[in-house]
C-alpha positions as CSV (number, residue, x, y, z in Angstrom):
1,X,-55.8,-14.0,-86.4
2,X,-53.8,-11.2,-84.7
3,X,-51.0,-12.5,-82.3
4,X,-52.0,-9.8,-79.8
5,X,-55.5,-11.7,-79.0
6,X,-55.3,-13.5,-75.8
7,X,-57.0,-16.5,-77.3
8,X,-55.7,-18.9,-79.6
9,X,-58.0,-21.2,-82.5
10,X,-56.7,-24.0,-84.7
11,X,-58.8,-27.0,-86.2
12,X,-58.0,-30.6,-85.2
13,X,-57.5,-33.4,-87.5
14,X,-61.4,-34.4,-87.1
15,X,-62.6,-30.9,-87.7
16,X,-63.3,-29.9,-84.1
17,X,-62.1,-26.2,-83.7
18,X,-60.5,-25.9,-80.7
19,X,-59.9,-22.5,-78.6
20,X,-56.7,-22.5,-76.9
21,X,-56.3,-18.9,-73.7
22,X,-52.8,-17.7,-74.2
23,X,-49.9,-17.6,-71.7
24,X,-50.9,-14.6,-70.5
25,X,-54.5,-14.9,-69.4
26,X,-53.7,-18.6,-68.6
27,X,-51.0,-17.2,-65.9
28,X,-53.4,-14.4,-64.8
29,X,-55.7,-16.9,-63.9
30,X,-53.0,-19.5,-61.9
31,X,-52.3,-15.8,-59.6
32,X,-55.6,-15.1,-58.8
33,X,-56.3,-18.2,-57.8
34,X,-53.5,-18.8,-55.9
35,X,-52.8,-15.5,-54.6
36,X,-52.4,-16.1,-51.3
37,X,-50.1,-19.2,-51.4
38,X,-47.6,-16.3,-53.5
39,X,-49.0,-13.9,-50.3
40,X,-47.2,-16.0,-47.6
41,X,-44.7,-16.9,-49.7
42,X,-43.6,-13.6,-49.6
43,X,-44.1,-12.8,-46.3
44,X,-41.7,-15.9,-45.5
45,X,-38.5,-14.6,-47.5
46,X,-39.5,-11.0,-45.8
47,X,-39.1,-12.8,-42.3
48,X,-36.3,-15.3,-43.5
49,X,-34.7,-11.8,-44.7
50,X,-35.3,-10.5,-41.4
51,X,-34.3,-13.1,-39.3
52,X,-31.0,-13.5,-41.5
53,X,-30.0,-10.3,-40.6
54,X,-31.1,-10.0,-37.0
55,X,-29.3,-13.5,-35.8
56,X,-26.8,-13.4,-38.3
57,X,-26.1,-10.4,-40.0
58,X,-26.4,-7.6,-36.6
59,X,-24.1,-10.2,-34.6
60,X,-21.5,-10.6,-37.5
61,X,-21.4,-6.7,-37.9
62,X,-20.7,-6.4,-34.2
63,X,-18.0,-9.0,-33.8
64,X,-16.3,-7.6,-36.7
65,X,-16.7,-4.3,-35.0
66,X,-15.7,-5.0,-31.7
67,X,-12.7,-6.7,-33.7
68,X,-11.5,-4.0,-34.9
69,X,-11.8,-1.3,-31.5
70,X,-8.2,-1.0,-30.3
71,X,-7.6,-1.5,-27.0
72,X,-4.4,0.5,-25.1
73,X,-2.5,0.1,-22.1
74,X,-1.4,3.4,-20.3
75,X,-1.0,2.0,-17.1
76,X,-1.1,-1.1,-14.9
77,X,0.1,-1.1,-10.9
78,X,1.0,-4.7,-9.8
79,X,0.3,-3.1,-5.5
80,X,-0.5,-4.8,-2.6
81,X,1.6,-8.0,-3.3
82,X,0.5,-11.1,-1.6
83,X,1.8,-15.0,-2.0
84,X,-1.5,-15.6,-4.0
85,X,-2.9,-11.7,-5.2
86,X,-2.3,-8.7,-5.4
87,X,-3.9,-5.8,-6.5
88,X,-4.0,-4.8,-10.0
89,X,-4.6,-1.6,-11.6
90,X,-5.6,-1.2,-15.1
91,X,-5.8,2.5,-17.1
92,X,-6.8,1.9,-20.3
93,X,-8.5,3.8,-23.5
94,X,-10.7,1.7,-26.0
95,X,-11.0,3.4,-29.7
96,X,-13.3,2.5,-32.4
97,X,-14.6,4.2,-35.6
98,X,-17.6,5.4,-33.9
99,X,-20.0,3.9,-36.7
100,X,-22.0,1.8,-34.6
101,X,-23.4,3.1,-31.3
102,X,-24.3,0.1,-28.8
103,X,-24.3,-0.8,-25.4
104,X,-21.2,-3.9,-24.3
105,X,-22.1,-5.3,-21.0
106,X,-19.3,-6.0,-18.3
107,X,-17.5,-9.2,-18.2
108,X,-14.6,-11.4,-16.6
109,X,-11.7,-11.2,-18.9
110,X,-8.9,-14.1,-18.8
111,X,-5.3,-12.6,-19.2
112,X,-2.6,-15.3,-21.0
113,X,0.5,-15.4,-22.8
114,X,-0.7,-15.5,-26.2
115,X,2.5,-17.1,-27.3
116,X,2.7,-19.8,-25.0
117,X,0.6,-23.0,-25.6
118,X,-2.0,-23.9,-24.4
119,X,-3.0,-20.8,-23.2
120,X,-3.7,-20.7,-19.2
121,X,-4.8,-18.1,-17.5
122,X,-3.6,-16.4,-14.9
123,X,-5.5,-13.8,-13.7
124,X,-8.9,-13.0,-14.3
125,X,-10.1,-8.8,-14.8
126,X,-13.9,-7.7,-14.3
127,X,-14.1,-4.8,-17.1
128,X,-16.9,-2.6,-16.6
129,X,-20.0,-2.0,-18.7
130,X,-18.9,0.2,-21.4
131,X,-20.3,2.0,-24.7
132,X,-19.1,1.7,-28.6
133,X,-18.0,5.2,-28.3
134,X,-14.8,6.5,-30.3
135,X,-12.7,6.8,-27.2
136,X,-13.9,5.1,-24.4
137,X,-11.9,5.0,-20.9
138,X,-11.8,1.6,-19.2
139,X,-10.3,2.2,-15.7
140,X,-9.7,-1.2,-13.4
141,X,-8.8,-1.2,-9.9
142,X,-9.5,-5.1,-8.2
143,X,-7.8,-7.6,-6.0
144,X,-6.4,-10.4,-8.2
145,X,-6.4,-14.2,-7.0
146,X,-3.8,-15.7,-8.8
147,X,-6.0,-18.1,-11.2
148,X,-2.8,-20.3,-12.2
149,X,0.2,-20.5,-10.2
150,X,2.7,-21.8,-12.8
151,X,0.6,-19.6,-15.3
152,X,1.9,-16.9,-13.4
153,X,5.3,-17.7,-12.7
154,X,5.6,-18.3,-16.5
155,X,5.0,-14.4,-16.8
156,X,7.2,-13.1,-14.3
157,X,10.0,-14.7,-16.0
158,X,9.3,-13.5,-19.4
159,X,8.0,-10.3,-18.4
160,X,11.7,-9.9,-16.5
161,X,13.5,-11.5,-18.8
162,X,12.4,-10.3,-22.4
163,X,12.2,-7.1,-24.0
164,X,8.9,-7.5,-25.1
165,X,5.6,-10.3,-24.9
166,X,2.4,-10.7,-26.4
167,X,-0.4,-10.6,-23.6
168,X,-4.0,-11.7,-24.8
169,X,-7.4,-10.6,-22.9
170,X,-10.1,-12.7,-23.9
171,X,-13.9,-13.0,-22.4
172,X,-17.3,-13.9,-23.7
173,X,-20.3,-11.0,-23.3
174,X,-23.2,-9.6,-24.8
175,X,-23.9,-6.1,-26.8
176,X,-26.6,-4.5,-27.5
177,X,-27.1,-2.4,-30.9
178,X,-28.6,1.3,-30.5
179,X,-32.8,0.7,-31.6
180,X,-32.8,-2.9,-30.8
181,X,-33.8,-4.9,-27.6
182,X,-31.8,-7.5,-28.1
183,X,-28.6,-8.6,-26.9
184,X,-26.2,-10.6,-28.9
185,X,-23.1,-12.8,-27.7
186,X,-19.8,-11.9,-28.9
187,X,-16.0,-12.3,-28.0
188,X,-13.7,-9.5,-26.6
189,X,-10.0,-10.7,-27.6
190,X,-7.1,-8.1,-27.8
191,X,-3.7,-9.4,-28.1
192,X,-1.3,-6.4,-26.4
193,X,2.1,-5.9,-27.7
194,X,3.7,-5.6,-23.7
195,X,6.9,-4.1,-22.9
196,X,9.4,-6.5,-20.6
197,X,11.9,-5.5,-18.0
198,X,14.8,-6.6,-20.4
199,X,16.8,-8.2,-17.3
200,X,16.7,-4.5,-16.2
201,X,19.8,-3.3,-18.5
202,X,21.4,-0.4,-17.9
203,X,21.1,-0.5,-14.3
204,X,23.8,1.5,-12.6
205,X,25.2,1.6,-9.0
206,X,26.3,5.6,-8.3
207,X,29.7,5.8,-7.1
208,X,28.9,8.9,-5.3
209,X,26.4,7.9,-2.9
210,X,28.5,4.6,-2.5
211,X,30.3,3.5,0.4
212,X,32.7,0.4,1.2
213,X,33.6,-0.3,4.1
214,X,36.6,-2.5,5.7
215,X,34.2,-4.9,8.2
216,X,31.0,-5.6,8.3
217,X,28.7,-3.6,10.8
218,X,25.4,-5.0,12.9
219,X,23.9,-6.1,9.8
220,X,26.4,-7.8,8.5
221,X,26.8,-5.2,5.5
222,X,30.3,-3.8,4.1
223,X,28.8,-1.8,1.2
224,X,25.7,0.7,0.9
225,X,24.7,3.0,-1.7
226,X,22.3,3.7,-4.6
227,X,21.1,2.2,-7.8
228,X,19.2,3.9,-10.6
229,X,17.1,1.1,-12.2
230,X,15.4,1.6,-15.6
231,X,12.2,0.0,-15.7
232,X,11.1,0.4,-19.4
233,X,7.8,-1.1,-19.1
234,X,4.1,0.6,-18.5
235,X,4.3,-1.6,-15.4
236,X,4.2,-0.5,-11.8
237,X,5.4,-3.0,-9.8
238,X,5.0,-3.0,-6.0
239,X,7.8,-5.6,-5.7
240,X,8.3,-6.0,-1.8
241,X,7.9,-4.0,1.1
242,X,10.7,-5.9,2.8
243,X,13.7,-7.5,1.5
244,X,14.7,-8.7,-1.8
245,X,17.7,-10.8,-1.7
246,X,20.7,-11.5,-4.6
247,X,23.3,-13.6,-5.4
248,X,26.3,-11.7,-6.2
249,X,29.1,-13.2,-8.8
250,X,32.4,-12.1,-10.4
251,X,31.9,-15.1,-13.5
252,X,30.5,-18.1,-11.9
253,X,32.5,-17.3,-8.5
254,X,29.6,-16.1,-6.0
255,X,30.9,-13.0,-3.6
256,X,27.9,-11.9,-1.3
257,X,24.7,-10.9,-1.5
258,X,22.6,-8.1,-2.6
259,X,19.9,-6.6,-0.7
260,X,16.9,-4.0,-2.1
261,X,14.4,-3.0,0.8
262,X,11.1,-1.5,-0.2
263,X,11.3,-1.7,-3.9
264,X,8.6,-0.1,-6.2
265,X,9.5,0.0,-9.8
266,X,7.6,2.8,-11.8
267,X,7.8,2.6,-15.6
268,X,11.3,5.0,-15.9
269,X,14.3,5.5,-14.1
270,X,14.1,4.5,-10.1
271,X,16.5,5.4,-7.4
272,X,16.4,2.7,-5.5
273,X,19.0,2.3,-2.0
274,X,21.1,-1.0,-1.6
275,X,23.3,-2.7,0.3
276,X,25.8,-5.6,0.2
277,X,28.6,-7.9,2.2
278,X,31.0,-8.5,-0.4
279,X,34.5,-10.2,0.3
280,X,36.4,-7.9,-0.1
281,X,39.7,-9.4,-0.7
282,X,38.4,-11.7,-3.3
283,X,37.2,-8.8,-5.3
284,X,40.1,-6.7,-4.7
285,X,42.3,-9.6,-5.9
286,X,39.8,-9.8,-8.8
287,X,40.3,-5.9,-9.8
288,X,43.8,-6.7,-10.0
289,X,43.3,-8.7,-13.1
290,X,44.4,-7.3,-16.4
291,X,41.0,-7.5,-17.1
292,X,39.9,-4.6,-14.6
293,X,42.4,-3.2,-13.5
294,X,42.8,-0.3,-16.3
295,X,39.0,1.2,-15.7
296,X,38.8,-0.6,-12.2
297,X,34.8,-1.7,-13.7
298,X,33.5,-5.5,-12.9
299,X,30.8,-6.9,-13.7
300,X,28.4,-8.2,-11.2
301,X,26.0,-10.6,-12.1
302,X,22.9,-11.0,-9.9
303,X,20.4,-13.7,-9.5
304,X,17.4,-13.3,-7.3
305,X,17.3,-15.4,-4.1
306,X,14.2,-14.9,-2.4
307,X,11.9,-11.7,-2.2
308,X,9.6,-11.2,1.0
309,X,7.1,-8.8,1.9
310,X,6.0,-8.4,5.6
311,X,7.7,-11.6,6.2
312,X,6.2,-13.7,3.9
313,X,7.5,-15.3,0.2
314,X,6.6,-13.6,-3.0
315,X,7.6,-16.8,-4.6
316,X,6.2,-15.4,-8.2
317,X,8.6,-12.4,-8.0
318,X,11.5,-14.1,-7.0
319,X,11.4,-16.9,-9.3
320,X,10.6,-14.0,-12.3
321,X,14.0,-12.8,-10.8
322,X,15.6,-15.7,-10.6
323,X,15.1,-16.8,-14.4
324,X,18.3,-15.1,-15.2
325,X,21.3,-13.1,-14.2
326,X,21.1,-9.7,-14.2
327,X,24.4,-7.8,-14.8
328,X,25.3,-4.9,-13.6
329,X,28.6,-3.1,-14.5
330,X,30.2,-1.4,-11.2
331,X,32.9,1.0,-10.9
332,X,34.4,-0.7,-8.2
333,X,37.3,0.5,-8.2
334,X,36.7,4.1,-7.6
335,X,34.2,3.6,-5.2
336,X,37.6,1.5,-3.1
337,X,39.3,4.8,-4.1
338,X,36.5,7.1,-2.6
339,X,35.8,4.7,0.4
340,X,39.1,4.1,1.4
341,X,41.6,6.4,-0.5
342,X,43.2,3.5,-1.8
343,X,43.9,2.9,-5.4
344,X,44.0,-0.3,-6.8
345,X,46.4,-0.9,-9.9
346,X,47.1,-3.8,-11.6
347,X,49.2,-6.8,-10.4
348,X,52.6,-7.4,-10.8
């Protein structure tokens, strides 16, 4: 008998012939019987398929997505300073590779030093509903609460002090993929690469607008002139509209006090006025020196005392001041020279 016949005859020890269906018909058989148990079978793994990609796969693909969309700073205003807000305004670009078009609802970003543990926020930015174009423009303008006092202070004094930080914006929201009515959760993180105030070096007090006088007037000021202050950050920073205050020191021996009125910092160089009462035989005696006396420069170092605006304490400012001196070289002795039409040499 053929091996191509679907059935199958062989004689059993008694003499019975027995016919056996082969493989094939005997499997036909088991399907169309049980067609429709392989039927929803089927249709299971379709919707388990489905399902997988829908809750699983579409909300991986976006996170990675919105992962990977770099977000950058042009601009932020720190204006309208209070002692617990201020207003804060944000210009910013988002980029992505365009591959995915979707919808990303607004949410309440927290803004923290990334490299300070545990992270605190504090301040919290409402970014607008936006879209997964390749160059979206995410424009803020909102009055900030200050969500964490100490949070706050922290970043004042790094943001004065250093020459760069790492700021992190994190929130939870919801986007929905073009073609599909659902929207799924995901995370908006972006860790920023932020330019400090690098205790504003290479600040420089212009001998030509300055002037020293011999006594102090009303205001109890002997000195008055102009500073050009860099501010190398893409910062704005509305620091007082009233009166900033520093220590002024010669080494660790303190010689007056500093004062800036109205200060705005713009990212750049800023002509700012200031003033001072300085003892002015102290430092005369101290330009003697051989240590000044050849180029007649000293360096001043300045420590923040308090900073005010419309009477009240900007505490947050003046302790981001305060975190270190600042020291500014001044060519003291030719603005004696210009003041007075003295020249001071060295000692005997």
């Amino acid at each position: 008998m053929s091996l191509k016949d679907e059935t199958q005859t062989h004689q059993t020890a008694g003499g019975d012939v027995v016919h056996r269906r082969s493989k094939r018909r005997r499997c036909g058989a088991h399907c169309k019987r049980f067609w429709w148990a392989y039927l929803i079978a089927f249709a299971c793994v379709v919707v388990l398929v489905v399902c997988l990609v829908i809750f699983v796969g579409v909300p991986n693909i976006a996170q990675d997505k919105l992962n990977e969309a770099k977000l950058e700073i042009q601009g932020v205003n720190i204006l309208n300073t209070e002692p617990n807000k201020f207003l804060m305004e944000v210009n910013s670009t988002i980029t992505t590779d365009g591959s995915i078009h979707a919808d990303v609802d607004a949410f309440t970003g927290s803004m923290y030093l990334e490299d300070h543990e545990p992270h605190v926020a504090f301040a919290m930015l409402n970014f607008p509903e936006t879209s997964a174009d390749k160059m979206q423009v995410v424009n803020i303008s909102q009055e900030v609460k200050v969500a964490d006092m100490d949070a706050f202070v922290r970043f004042n004094e790094w943001f004065v002090e250093r020459e760069s930080l790492r700021l992190t914006i994190e929130g939870k929201t919801k986007v929905k993929p073009a073609g599909l009515d659902r929207k799924y959760d995901v995370t908006f993180k972006k860790t920023l690469d932020v330019k400090g105030l690098n205790l504003l070096k290479g600040t420089e007090v212009l001998v030509d607008s300055a002037e020293l006088s011999l006594k102090v007037d009303d205001n109890n000021k002997n000195f008055y002139g102009e500073a050009d202050i860099p501010n190398p950050s893409h910062f704005t920073l509305e620091v007082l509209q009233g009166n900033a205050v520093f220590h002024q020191y010669i080494g660790d021996e303190e010689l007056g006090h500093l004062f800036i009125d109205d200060l705005i910092l713009y990212p750049g160089s800023n002509l700012v006025n200031v003033s001072a009462n300085l003892e002015q035989a102290r430092v005369v005696s101290i330009l003697r020196t051989p240590e000044y006396c050849k180029d007649g420069i000293i360096p001043f170092k300045l420590l923040a005392e308090n900073v005010t605006r419309d009477g009240k304490d900007i505490e947050y400012f003046a302790k981001g001041l305060a975190v270190a001196n600042q020291t500014v070289d001044i060519n003291i002795g030719a603005i004696i020279e210009k003041s007075l039409g003295a020249k001071i040499g060295c000692a005997d």
